[in-house]
C-alpha positions, 0 to 999 in steps of 0.5 A, spaced: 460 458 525 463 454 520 458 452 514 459 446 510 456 445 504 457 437 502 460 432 507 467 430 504 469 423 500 476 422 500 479 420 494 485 416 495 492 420 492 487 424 487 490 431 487 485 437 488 485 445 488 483 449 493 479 456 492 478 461 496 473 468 495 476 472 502 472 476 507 472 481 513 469 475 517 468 468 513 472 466 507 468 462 502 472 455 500 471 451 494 474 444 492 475 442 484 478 435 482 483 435 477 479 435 471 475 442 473 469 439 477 465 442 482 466 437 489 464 443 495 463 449 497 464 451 504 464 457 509 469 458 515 471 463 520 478 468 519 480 466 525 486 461 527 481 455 528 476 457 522 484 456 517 485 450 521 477 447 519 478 450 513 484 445 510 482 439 515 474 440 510 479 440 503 484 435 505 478 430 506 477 431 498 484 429 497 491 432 496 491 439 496 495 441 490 494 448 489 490 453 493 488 461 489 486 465 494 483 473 492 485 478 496 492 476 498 495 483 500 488 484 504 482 480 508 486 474 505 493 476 508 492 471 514 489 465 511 495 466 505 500 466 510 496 460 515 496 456 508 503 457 505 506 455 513 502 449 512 506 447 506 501 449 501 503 452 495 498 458 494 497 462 487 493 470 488 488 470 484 485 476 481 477 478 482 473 476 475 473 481 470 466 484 469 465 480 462 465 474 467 461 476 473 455 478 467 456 472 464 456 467 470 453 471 475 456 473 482 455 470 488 461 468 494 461 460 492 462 462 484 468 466 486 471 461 489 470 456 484 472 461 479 479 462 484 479 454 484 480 455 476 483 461 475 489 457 479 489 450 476 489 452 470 495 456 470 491 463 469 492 465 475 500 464 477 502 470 481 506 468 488 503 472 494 508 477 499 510 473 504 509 479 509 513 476 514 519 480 514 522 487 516 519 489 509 512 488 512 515 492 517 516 498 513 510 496 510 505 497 516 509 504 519 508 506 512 501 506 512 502 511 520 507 515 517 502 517 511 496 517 515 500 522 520 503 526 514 495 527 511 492 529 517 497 535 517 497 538 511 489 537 513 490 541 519 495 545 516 490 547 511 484 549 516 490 553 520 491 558 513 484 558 512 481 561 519 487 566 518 485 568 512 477 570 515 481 571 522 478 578 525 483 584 523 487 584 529 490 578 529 490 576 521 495 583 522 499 579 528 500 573 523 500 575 516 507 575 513 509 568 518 509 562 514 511 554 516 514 552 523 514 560 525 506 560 524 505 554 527 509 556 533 506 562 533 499 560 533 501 554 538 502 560 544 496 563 542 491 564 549 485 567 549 482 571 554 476 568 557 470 573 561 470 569 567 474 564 572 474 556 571 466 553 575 467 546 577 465 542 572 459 536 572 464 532 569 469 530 575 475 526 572 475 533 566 477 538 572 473 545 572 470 548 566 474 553 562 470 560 563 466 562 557 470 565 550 467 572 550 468 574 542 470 571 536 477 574 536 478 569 543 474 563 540 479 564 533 486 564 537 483 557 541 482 554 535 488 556 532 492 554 538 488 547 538 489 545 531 496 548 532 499 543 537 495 537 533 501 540 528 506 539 533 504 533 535 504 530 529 510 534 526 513 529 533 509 523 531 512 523 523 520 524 526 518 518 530 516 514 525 521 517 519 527 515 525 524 507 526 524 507 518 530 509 517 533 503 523 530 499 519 532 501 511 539 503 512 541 495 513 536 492 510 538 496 503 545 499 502 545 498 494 538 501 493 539 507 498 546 507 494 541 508 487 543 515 484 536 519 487 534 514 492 532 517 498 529 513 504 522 514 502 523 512 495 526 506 497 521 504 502 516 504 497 519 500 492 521 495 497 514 495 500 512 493 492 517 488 492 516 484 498 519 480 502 521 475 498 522 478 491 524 472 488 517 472 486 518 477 482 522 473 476 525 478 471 527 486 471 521 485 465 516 483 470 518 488 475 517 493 471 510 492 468 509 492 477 511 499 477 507 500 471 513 503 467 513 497 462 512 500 455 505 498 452 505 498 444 500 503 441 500 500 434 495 501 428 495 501 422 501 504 418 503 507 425 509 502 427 512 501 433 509 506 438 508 505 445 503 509 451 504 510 458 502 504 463 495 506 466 496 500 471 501 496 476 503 500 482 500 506 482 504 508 488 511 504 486 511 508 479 511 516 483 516 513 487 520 512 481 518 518 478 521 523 483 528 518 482 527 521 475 525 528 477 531 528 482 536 527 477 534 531 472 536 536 476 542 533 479 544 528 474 548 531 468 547 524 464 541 524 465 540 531 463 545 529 457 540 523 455 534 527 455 537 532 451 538 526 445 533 524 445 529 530 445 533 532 438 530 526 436 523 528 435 521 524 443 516 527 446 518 529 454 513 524 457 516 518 452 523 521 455 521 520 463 517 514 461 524 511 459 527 514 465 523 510 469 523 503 466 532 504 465 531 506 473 526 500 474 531 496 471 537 498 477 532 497 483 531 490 481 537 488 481 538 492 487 533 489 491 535 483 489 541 483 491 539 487 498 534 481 501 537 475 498 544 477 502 537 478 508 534 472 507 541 468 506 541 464 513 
């Protein structure tokens, strides 16, 4: 249902902002004018028709100029791209700081007026993804392929662990086996069982299995189990790492040409990217997303320091760090660069940070390259 707070008056060629404090099922609209004053506040469904009322309620206050949306990568996602097919220019809005919310208080309708603000005045600048490409593509198998790969190092996690308390017989069997060969191991495993199959009283599950008769019986069936579900998702991430790497290996060939760069790697650096990376305007800003743009640390008659940066793509700067591993172990210029500048008194963390920001500088310019060559019709 949609709830409207005030009815709209349409101001003839005034232009207003739009603001949005975004939900799992209702977004909160708020309209300002164009000298900051509060018009409405209203509440509509996130469905296609909820966008729809959503923009026809702040089109009856005037133009809309500008809308700040929160949440752009998560429940606003649907209504940023609704907004931006519909020809308005949208600005992600982060959430108000905590020194904000104990001084103005918290409700949906301050948030939003707080997005309105936060957009018109130009606080708030930042373009959202687009997610409408083969990045977004990479983006969502991602999210599966990670998700398969922690439930196996789960699994594989719970397999050592009953070896480990497993009856003596059968930690003997398996001790000395690790990786593929325990797993194909465990996987064969069968257990005897003290009786033959009963029908079950659940038709569609066929008969009941007899019952285990010991614990050395029910550890190889629990063993066998949790190792086809190591198989399956062994067969569930190849899968995924296959389609992934029909989809980069086109859409990236100068990033992928990157010393160190693997297919993981730069599929995570583009998922930071986007699919329309011109939003991000210079290598500089690139850098400070990754969280590798050095922050100065100086006081006092200490000049010209600076410390690691705590904030940015988490994700994105251990993506850049193993390119830096990688080619300290591979790269004979790198290891030459490390090796300078430890003779000048840097420290090893100061080495890598400056690693990461030169490769953060090269990646830039690659995926620039690479998906505006995409986006060229």
């Amino acid at each position: 249902m949609t709830i409207v707070s005030e009815t709209p008056g349409h101001v003839e060629n005034m232009e207003v902002t739009l603001g949005v404090d975004t939900h799992a099922d209702c977004h909160v609209a708020a309209v300002i004018d164009p000298l900051g004053r509060h018009l409405a506040q209203a509440s509509f469904e996130t469905t296609i028709a909820g966008f729809k009322a959503l923009v026809a309620w702040a089109c009856g206050f005037g133009t809309i100029a500008l809308a700040g949306v929160e949440g752009t990568g998560a429940y606003g996602a649907g209504l940023g791209r609704f907004l931006t097919a519909e020809g308005i220019t949208v600005v992600e809005v982060d959430r108000p700081d905590r020194k904000t919310r104990r001084d103005q208080g918290k409700s949906d309708a301050i948030d939003a007026y707080a997005a309105a603000r936060a957009a018109a005045s130009g606080r708030a600048s930042g373009t959202p993804k687009t997610r409408t490409g083969d990045v977004e593509s990479l983006r969502v198998l991602r999210v599966a392929r990670t998700g398969a790969v922690r439930a196996r190092a789960k699994s594989l996690t719970q397999l050592k662990s009953l070896i480990v308390t497993a009856p003596d017989v059968l930690r003997a069997q398996l001790r000395g086996l690790d990786g593929t060969a325990l797993v194909a191991t465990c996987a064969r495993l069968r257990p005897a069982r003290d009786q033959a199959p009963t029908p079950s009283p659940h038709a569609k599950r066929g008969p009941r299995p007899g019952r285990l008769p010991d614990p050395t019986a029910a550890t190889k069936r629990a063993l066998a189990s949790i190792a086809g579900r190591i198989q399956a998702l062994d067969a569930e991430i190849a899968d995924l790492d296959e389609d992934l790497e029909a989809l980069l290996t086109p859409l990236a060939p100068n990033l992928l040409a990157i010393n160190g760069v693997g297919l993981d790697g730069a599929g995570q650096l583009l998922v930071t990217a986007g699919d329309n990376p011109e939003r991000i305007t210079t290598e500089a800003a690139f850098a400070h997303l990754c969280g590798v743009a050095p922050i100065p640390a100086s006081s006092g008659k200490t000049t010209g320091k600076h410390r690691l940066n705590r904030g940015g793509d988490r994700a994105a700067n251990a993506a850049l760090y193993r390119i830096v591993m990688c080619r300290l172990r591979h790269d004979p210029t790198t290891r030459a660069y490390v090796e300078r500048r430890t003779k000048a008194g840097k420290s090893k963390k100061d080495i890598i940070r400056c690693l990461k920001r030169y490769i953060a500088r090269e990646v830039y310019t690659a995926i620039q390259i690479d998906l505006s060559t995409k986006n060229t019709p």
